[in-house]
Backbone bond lengths (Angstrom), bond angles and torsions (degrees), N, CA, C in turn:
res aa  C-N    CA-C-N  psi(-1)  N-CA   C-N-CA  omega(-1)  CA-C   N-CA-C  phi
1 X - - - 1.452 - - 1.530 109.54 -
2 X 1.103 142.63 121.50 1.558 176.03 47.66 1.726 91.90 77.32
3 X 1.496 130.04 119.42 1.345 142.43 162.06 1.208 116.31 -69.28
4 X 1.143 128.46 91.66 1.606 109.93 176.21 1.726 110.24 -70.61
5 X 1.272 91.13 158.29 1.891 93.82 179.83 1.861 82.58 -158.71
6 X 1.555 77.26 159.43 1.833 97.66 158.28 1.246 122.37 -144.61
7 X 1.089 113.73 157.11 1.878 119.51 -148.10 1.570 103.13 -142.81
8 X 1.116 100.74 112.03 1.428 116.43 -175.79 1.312 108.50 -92.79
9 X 1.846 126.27 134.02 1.077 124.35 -155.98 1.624 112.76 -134.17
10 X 1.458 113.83 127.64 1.822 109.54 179.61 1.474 88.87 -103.47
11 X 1.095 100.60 156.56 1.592 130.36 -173.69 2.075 120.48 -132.55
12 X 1.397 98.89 117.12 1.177 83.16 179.76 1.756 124.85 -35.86
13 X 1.394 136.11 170.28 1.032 126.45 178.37 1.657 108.86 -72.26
14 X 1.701 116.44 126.31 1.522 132.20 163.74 1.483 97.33 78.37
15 X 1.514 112.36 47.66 1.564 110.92 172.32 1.209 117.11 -150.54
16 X 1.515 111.07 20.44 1.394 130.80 -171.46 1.796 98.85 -86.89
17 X 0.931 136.29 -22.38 1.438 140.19 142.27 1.833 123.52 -40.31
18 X 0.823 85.74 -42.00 1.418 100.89 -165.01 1.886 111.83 -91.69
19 X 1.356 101.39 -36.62 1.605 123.72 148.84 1.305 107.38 -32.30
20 X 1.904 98.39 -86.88 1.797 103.62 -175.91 0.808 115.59 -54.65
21 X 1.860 146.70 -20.25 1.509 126.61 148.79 1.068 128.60 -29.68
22 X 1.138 112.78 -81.79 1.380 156.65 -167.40 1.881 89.16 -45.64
23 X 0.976 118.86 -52.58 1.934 128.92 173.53 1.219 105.10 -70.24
24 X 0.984 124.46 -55.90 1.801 126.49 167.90 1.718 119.94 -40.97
25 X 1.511 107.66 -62.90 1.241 96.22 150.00 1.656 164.31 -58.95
26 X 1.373 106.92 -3.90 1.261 132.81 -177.81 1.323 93.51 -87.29
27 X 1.465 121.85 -44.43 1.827 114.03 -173.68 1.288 96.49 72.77
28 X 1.451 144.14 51.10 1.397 137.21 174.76 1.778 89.00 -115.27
29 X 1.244 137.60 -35.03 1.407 127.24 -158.32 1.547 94.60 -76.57
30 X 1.560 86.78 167.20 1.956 118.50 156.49 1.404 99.83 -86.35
31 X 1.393 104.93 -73.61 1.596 115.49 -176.33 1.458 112.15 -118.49
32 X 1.484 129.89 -165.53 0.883 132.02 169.34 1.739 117.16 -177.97
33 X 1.778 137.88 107.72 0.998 148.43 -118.39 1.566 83.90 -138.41
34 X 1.443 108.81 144.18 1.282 122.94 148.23 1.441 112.02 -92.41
35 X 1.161 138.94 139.20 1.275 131.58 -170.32 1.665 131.62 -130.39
36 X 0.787 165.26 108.72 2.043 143.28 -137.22 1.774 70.57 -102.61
37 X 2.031 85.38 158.71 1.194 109.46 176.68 1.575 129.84 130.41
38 X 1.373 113.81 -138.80 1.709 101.04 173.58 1.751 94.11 -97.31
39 X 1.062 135.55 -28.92 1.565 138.57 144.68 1.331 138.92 -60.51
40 X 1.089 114.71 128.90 1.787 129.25 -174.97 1.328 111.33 -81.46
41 X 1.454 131.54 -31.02 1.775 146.90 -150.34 1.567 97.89 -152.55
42 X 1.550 95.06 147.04 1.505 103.63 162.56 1.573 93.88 -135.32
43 X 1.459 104.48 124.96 1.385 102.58 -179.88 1.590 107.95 -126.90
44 X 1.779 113.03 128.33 1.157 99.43 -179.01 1.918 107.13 -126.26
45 X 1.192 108.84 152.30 1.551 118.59 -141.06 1.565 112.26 -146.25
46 X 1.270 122.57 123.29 1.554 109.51 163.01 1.344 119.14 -95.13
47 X 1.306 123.65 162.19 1.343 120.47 -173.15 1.715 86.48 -125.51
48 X 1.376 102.90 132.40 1.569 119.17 162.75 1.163 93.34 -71.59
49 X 1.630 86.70 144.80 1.518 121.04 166.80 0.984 130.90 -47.48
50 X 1.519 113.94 150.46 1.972 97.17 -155.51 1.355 136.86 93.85
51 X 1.337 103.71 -48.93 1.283 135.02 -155.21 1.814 94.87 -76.78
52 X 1.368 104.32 133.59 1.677 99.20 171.31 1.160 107.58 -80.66
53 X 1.024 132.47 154.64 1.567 131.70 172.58 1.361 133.75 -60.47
54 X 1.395 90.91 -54.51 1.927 123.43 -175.71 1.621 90.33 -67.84
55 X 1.057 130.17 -60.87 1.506 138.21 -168.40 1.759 98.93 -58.69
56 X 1.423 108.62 -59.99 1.609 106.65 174.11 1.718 125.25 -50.08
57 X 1.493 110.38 -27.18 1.173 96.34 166.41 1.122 121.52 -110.83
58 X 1.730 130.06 -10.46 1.304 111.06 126.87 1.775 149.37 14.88
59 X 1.581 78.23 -91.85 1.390 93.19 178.10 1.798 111.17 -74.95
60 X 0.713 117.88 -32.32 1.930 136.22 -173.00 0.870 101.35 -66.20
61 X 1.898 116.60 -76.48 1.573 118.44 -146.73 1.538 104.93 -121.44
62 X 1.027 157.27 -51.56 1.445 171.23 -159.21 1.803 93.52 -61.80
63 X 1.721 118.32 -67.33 1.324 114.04 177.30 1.466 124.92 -46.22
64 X 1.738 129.04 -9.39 1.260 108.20 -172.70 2.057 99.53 -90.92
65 X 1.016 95.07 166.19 1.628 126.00 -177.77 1.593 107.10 -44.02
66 X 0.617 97.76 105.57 1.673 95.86 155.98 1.786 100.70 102.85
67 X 1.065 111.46 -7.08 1.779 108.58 172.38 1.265 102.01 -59.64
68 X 1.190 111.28 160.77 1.397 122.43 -165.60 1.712 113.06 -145.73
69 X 1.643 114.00 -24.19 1.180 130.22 160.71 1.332 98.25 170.08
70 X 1.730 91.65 170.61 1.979 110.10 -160.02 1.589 79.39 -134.62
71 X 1.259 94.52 164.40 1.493 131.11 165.12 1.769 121.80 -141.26
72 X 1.212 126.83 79.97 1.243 120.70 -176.30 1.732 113.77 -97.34
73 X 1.408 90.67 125.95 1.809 109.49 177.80 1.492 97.41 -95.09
74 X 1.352 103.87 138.99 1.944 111.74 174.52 1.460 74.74 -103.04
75 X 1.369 86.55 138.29 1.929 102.58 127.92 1.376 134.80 -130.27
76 X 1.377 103.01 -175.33 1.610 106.65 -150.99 1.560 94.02 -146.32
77 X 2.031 102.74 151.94 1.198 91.85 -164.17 1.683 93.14 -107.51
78 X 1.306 111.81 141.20 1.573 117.19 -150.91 1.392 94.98 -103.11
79 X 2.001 114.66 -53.01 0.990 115.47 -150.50 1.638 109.71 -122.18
């Protein structure tokens, strides 16, 4: 079973376009939100099993251009 998480994304200034490419092309998201606020992106994502998290977005999302900082919320299935 697949981790969902979501990863909140700052973007250098006027490159939050160029971000959601750049995420679009990888084919790693579920969804993916522009959002107003202290965040530029709302990106939501499963992580295969196994898979470390921190390392998965690592390698995935943090390395493209112009990020500037992440915020990733786990969730958990409660109910």
């Amino acid at each position: 079973m697949n981790h969902c998480v979501f990863v909140q994304i700052r973007c250098a200034p006027g490159t939050t376009y160029s971000v959601a490419d750049a995420i679009a092309l990888r084919e790693i998201h579920s969804e993916l939100y522009s959002t107003s606020g202290e965040y530029d992106l709302l990106l939501k994502l499963y992580i295969p099993e196994g898979e470390d998290v921190g390392h998965f977005i690592n390698a995935n999302v943090a390395d493209i251009p112009d990020i500037q900082r992440t915020l990733t919320v786990m969730t958990f299935r409660a109910f």
